[in-house]
Chimera marker file (.cmm) of the C-alpha trace (Angstrom):
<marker_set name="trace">
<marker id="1" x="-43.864" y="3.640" z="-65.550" r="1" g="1" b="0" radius="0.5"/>
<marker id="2" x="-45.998" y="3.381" z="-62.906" r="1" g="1" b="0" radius="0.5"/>
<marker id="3" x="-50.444" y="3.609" z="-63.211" r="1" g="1" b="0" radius="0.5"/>
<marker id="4" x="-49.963" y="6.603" z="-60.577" r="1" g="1" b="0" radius="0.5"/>
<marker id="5" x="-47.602" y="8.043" z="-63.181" r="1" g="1" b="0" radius="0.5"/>
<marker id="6" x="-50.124" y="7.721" z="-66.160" r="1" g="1" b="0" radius="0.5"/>
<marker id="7" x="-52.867" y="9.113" z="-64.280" r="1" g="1" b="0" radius="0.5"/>
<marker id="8" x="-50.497" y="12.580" z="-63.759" r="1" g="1" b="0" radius="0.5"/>
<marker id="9" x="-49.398" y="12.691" z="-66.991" r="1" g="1" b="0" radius="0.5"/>
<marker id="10" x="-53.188" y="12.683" z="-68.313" r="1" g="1" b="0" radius="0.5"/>
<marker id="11" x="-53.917" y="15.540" z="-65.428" r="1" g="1" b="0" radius="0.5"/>
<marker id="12" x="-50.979" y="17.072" z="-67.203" r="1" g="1" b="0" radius="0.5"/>
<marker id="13" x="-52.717" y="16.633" z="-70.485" r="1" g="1" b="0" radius="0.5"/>
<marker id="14" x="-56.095" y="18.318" z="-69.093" r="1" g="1" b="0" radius="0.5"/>
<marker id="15" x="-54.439" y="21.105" z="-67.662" r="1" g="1" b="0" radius="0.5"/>
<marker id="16" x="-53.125" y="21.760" z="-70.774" r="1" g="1" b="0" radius="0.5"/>
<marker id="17" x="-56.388" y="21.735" z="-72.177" r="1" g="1" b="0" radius="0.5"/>
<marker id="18" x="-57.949" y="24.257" z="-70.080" r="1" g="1" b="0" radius="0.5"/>
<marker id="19" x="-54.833" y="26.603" z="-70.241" r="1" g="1" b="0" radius="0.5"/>
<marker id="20" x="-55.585" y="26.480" z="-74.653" r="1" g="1" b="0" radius="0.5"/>
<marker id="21" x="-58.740" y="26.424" z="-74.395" r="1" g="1" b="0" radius="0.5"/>
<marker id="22" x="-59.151" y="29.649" z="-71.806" r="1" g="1" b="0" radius="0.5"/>
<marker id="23" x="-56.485" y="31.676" z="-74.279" r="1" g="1" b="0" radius="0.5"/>
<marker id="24" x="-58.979" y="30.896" z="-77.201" r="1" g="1" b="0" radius="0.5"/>
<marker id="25" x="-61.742" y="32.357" z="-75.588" r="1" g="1" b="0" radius="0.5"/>
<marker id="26" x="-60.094" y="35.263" z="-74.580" r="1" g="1" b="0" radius="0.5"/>
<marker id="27" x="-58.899" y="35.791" z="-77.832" r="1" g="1" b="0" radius="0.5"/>
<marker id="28" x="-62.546" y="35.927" z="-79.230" r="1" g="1" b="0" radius="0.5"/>
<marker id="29" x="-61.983" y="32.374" z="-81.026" r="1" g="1" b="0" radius="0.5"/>
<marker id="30" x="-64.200" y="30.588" z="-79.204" r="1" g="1" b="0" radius="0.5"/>
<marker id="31" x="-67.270" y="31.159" z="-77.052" r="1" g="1" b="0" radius="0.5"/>
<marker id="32" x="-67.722" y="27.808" z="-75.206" r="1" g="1" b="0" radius="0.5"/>
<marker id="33" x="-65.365" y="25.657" z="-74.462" r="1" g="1" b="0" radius="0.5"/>
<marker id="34" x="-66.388" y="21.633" z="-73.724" r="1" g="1" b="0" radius="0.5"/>
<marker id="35" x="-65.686" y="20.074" z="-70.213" r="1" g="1" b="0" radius="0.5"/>
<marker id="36" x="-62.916" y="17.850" z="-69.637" r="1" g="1" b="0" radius="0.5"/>
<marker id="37" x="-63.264" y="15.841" z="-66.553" r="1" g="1" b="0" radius="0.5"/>
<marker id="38" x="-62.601" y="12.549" z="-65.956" r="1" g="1" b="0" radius="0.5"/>
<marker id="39" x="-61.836" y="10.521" z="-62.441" r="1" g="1" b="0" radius="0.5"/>
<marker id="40" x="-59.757" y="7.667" z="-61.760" r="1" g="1" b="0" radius="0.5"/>
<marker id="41" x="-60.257" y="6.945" z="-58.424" r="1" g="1" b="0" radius="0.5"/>
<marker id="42" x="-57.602" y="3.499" z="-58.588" r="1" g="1" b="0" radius="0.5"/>
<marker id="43" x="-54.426" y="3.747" z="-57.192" r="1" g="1" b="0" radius="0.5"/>
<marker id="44" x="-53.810" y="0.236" z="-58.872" r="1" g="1" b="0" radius="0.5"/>
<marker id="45" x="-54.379" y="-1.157" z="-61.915" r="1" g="1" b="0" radius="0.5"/>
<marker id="46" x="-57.140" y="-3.411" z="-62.236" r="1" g="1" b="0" radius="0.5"/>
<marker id="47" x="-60.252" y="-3.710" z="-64.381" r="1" g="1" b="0" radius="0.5"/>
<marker id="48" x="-62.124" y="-0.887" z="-62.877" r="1" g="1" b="0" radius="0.5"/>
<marker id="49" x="-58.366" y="1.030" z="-63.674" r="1" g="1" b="0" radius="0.5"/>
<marker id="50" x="-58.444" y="-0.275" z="-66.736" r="1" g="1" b="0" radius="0.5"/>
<marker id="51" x="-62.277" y="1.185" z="-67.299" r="1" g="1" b="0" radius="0.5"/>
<marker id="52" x="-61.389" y="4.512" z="-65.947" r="1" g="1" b="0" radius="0.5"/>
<marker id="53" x="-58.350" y="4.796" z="-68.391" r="1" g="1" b="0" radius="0.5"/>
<marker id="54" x="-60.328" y="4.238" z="-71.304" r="1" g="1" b="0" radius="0.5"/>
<marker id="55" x="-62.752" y="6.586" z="-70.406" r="1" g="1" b="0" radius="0.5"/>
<marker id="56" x="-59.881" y="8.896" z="-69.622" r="1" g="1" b="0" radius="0.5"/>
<marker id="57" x="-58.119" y="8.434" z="-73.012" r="1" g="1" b="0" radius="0.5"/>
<marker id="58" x="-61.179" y="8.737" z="-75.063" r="1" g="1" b="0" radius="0.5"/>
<marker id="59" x="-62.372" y="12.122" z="-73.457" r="1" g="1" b="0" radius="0.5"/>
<marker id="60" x="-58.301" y="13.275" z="-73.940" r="1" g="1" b="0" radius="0.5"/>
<marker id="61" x="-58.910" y="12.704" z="-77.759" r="1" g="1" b="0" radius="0.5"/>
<marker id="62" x="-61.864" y="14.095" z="-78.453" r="1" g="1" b="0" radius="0.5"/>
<marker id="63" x="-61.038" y="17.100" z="-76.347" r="1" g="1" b="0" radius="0.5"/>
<marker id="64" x="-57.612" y="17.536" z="-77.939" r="1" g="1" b="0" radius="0.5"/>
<marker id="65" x="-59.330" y="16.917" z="-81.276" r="1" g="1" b="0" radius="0.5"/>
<marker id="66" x="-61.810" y="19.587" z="-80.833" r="1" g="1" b="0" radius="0.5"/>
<marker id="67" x="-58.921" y="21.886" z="-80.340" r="1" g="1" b="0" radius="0.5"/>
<marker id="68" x="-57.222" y="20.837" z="-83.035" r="1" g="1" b="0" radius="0.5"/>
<marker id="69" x="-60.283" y="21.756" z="-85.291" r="1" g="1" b="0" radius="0.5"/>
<marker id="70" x="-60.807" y="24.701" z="-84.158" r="1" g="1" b="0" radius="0.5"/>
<marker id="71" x="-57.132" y="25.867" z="-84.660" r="1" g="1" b="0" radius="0.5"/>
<marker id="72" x="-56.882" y="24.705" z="-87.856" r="1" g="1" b="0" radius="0.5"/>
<marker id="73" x="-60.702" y="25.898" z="-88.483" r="1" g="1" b="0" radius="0.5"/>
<marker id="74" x="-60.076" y="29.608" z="-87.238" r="1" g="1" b="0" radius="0.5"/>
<marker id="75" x="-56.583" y="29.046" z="-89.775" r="1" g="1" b="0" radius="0.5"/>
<marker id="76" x="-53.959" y="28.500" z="-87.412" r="1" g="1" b="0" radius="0.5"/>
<marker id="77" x="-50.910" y="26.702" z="-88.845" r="1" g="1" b="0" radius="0.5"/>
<marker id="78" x="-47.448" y="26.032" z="-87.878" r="1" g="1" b="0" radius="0.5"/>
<marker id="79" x="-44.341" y="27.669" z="-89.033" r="1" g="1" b="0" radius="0.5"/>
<marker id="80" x="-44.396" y="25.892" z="-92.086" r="1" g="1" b="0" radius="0.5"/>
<marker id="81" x="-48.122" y="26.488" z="-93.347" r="1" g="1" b="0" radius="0.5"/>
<marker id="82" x="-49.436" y="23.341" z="-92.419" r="1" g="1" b="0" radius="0.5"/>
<marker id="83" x="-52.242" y="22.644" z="-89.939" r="1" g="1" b="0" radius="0.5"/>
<marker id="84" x="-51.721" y="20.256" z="-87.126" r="1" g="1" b="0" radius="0.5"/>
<marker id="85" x="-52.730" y="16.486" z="-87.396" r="1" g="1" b="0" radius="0.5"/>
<marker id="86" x="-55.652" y="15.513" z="-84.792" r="1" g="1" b="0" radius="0.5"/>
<marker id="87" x="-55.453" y="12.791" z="-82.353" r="1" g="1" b="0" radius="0.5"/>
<marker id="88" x="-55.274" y="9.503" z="-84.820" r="1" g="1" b="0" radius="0.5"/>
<marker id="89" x="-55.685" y="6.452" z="-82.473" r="1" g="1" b="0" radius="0.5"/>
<marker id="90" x="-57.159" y="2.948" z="-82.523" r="1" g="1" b="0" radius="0.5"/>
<marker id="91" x="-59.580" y="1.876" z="-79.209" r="1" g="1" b="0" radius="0.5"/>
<marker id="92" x="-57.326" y="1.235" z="-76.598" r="1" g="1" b="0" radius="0.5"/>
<marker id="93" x="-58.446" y="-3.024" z="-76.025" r="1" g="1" b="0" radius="0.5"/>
<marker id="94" x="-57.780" y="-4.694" z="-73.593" r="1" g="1" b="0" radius="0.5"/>
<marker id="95" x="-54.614" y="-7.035" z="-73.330" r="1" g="1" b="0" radius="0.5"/>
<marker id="96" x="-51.901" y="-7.856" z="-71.099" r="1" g="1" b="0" radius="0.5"/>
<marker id="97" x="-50.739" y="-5.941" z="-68.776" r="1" g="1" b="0" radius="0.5"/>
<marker id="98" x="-47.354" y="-5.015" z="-70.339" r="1" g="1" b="0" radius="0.5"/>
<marker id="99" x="-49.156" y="-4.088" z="-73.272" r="1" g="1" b="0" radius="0.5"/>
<marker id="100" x="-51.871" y="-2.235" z="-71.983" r="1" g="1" b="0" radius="0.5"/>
<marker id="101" x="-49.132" y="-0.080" z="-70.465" r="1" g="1" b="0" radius="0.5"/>
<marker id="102" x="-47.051" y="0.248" z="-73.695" r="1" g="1" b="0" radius="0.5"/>
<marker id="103" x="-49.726" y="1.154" z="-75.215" r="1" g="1" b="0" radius="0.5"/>
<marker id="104" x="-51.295" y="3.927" z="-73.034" r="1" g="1" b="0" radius="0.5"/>
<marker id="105" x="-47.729" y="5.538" z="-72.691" r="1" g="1" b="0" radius="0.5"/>
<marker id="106" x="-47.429" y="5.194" z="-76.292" r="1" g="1" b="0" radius="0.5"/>
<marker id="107" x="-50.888" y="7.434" z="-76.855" r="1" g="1" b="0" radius="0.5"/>
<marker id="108" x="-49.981" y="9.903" z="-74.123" r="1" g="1" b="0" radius="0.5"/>
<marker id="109" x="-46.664" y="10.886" z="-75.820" r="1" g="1" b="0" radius="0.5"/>
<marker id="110" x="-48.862" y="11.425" z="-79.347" r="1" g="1" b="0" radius="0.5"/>
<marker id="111" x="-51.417" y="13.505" z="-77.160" r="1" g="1" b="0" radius="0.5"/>
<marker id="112" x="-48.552" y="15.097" z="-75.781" r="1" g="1" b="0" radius="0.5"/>
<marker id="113" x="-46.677" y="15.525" z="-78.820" r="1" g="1" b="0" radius="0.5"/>
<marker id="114" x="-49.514" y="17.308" z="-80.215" r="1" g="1" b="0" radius="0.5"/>
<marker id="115" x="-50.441" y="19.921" z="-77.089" r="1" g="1" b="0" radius="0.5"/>
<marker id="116" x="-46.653" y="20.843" z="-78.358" r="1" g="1" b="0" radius="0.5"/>
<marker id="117" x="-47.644" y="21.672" z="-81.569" r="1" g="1" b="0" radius="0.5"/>
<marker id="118" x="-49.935" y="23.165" z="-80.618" r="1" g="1" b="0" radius="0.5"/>
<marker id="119" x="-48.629" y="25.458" z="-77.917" r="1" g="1" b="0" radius="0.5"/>
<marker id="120" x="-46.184" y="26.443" z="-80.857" r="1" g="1" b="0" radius="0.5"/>
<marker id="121" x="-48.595" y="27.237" z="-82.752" r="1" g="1" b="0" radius="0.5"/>
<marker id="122" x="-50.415" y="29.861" z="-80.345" r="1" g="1" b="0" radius="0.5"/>
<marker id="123" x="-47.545" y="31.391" z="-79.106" r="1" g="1" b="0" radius="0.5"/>
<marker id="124" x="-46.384" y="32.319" z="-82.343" r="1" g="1" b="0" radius="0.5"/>
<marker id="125" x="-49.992" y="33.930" z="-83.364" r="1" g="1" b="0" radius="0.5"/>
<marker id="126" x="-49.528" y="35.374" z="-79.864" r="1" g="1" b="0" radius="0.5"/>
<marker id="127" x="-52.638" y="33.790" z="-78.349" r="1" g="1" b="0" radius="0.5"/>
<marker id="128" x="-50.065" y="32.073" z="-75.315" r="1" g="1" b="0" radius="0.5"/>
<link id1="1" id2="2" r="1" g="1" b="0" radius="0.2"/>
<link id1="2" id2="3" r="1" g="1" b="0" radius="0.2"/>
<link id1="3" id2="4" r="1" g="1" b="0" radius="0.2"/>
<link id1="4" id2="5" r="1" g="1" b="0" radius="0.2"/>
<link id1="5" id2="6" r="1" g="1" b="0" radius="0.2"/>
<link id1="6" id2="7" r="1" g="1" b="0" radius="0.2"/>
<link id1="7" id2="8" r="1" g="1" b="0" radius="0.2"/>
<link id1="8" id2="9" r="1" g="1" b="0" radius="0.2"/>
<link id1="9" id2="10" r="1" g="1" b="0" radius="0.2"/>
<link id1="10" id2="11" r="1" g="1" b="0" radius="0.2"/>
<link id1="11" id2="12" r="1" g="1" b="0" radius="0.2"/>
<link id1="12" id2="13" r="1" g="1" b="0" radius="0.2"/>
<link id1="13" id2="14" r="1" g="1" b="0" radius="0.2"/>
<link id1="14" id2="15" r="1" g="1" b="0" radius="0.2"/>
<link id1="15" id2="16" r="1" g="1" b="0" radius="0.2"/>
<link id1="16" id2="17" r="1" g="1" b="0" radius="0.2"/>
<link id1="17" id2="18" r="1" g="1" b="0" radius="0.2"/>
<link id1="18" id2="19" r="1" g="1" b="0" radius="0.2"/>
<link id1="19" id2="20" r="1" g="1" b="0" radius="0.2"/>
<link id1="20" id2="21" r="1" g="1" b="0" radius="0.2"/>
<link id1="21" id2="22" r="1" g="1" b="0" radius="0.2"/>
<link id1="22" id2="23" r="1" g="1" b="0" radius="0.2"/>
<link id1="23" id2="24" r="1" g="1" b="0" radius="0.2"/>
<link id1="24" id2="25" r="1" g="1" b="0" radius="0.2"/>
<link id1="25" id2="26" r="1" g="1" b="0" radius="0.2"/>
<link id1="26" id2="27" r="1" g="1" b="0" radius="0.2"/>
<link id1="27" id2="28" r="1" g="1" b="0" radius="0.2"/>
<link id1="28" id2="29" r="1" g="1" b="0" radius="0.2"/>
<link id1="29" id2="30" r="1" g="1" b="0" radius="0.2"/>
<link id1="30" id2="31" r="1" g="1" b="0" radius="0.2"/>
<link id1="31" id2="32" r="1" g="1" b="0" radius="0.2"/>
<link id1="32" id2="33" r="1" g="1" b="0" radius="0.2"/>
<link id1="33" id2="34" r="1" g="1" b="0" radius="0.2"/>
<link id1="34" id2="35" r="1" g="1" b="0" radius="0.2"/>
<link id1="35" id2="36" r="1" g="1" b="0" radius="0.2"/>
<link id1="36" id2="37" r="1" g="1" b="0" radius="0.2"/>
<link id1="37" id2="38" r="1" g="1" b="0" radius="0.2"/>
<link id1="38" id2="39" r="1" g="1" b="0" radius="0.2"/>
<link id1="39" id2="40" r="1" g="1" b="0" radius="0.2"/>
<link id1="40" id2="41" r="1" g="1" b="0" radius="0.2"/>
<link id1="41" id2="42" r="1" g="1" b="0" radius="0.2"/>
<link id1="42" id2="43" r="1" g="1" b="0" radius="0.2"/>
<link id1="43" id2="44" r="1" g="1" b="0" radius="0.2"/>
<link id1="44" id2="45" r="1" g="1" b="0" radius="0.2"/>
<link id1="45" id2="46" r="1" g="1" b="0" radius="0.2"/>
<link id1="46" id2="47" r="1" g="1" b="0" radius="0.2"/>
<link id1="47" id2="48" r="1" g="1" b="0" radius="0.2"/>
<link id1="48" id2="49" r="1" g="1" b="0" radius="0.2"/>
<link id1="49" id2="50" r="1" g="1" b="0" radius="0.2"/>
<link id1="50" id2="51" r="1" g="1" b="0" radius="0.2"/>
<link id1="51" id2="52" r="1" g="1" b="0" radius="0.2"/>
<link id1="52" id2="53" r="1" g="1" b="0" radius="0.2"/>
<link id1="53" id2="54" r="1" g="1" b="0" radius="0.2"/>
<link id1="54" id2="55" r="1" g="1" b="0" radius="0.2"/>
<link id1="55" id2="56" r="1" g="1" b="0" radius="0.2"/>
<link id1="56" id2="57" r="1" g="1" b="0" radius="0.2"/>
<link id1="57" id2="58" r="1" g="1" b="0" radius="0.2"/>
<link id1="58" id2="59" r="1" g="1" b="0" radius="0.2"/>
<link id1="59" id2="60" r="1" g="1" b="0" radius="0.2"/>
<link id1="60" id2="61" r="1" g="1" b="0" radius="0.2"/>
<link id1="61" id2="62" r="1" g="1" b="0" radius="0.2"/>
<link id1="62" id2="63" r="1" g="1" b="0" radius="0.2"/>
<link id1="63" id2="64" r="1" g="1" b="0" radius="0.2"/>
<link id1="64" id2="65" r="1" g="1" b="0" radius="0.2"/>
<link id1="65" id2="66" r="1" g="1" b="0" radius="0.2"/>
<link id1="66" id2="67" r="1" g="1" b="0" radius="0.2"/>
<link id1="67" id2="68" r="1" g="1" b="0" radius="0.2"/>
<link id1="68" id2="69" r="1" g="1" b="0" radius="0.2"/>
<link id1="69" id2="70" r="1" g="1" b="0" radius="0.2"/>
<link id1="70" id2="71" r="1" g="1" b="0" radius="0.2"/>
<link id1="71" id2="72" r="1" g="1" b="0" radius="0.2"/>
<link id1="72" id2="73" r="1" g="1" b="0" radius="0.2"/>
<link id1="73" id2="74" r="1" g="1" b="0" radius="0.2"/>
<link id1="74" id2="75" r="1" g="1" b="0" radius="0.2"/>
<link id1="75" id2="76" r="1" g="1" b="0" radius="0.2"/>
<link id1="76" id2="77" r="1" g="1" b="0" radius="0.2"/>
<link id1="77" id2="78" r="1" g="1" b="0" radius="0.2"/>
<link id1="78" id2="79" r="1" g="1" b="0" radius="0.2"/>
<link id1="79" id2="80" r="1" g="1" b="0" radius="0.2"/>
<link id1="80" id2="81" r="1" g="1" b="0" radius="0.2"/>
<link id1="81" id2="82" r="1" g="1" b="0" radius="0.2"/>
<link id1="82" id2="83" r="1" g="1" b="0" radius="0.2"/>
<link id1="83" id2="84" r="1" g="1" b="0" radius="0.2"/>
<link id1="84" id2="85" r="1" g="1" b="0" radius="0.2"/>
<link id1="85" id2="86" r="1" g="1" b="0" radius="0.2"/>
<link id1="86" id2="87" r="1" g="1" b="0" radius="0.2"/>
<link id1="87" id2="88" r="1" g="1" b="0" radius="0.2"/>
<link id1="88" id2="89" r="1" g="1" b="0" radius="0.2"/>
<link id1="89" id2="90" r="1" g="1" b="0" radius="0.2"/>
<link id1="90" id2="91" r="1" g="1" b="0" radius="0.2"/>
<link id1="91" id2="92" r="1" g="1" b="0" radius="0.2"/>
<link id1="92" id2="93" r="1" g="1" b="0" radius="0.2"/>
<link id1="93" id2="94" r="1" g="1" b="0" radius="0.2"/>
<link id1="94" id2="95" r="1" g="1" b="0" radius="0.2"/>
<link id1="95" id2="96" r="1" g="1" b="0" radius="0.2"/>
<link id1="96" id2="97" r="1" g="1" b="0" radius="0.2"/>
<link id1="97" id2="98" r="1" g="1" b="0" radius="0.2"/>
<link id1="98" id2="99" r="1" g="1" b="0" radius="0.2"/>
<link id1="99" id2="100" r="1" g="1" b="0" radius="0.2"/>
<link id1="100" id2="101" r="1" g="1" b="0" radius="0.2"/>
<link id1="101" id2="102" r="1" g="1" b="0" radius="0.2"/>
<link id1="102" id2="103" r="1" g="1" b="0" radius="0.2"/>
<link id1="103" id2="104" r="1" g="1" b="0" radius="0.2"/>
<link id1="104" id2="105" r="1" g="1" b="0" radius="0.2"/>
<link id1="105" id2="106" r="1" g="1" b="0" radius="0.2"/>
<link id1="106" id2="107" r="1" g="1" b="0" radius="0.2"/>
<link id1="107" id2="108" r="1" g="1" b="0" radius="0.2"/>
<link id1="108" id2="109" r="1" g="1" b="0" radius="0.2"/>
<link id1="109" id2="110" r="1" g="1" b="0" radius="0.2"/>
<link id1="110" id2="111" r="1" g="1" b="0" radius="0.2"/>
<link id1="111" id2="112" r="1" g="1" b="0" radius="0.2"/>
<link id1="112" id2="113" r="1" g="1" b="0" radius="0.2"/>
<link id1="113" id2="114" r="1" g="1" b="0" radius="0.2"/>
<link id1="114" id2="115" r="1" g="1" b="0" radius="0.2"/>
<link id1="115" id2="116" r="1" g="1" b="0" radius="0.2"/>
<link id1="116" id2="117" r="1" g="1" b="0" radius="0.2"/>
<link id1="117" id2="118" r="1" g="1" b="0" radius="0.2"/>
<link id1="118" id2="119" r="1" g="1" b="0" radius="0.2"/>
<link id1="119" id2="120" r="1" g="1" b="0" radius="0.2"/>
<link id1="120" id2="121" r="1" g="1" b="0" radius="0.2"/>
<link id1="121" id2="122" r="1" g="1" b="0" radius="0.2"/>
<link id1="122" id2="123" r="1" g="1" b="0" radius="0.2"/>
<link id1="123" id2="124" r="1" g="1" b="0" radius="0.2"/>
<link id1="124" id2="125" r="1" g="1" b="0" radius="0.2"/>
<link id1="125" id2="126" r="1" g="1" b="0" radius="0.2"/>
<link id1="126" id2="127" r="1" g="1" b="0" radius="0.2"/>
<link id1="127" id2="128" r="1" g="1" b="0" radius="0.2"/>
</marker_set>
């Protein structure tokens, strides 16, 4: 997978993130909803890339995260009862380049695993 391909998946990921976020609020859930902007302005990995990721990642989590809690905080739950996991993660370090790679496809599919979850989750209480 290509950097340019990581970097759309993580738009993909903020997108998603607005589109929750904006149904919460106007549901009456939530009042304010955090930012979520990052930049990578690389088109190639290097340090600064690697930099920008990280920065990238970390703001995905704790955005995701703070959805996550306030799903399962308002009482949200999945078809089974139970509430959805948040974003569980170590730092994203830096190694070699196959691994740094591995690795940051490896914590977009959990992010995106869990927008699915989640997105189950609303459209069955009818917030999506």
């Amino acid at each position: 997978m290509s950097f340019n391909s990581l970097i759309s998946r993580l738009s993909a990921i903020k997108s998603r993130y607005d589109s929750y976020s904006l149904a919460l609020k106007k549901a009456g859930i939530i009042d304010d909803i955090p930012t979520f902007v990052f930049n990578v302005g690389q088109t190639e990995y290097n340090e600064v890339a690697f930099q920008q990721l990280w920065r990238a990642f970390y703001l995905a989590k704790n955005r995701i995260n703070w959805l996550i809690t306030t799903t399962n905080g308002n009482g949200f739950t999945n078809k089974l009862g139970n509430f959805i996991d948040v974003v569980d993660f170590k730092e994203i370090n830096q190694v070699n380049g196959d691994n740094v790679q591995a690795n940051y496809l490896n914590q977009v599919a959990k992010m995106e695993n869990i927008l699915d979850q989640l997105q189950a989750v609303l459209t069955d209480s009818k917030i999506l």
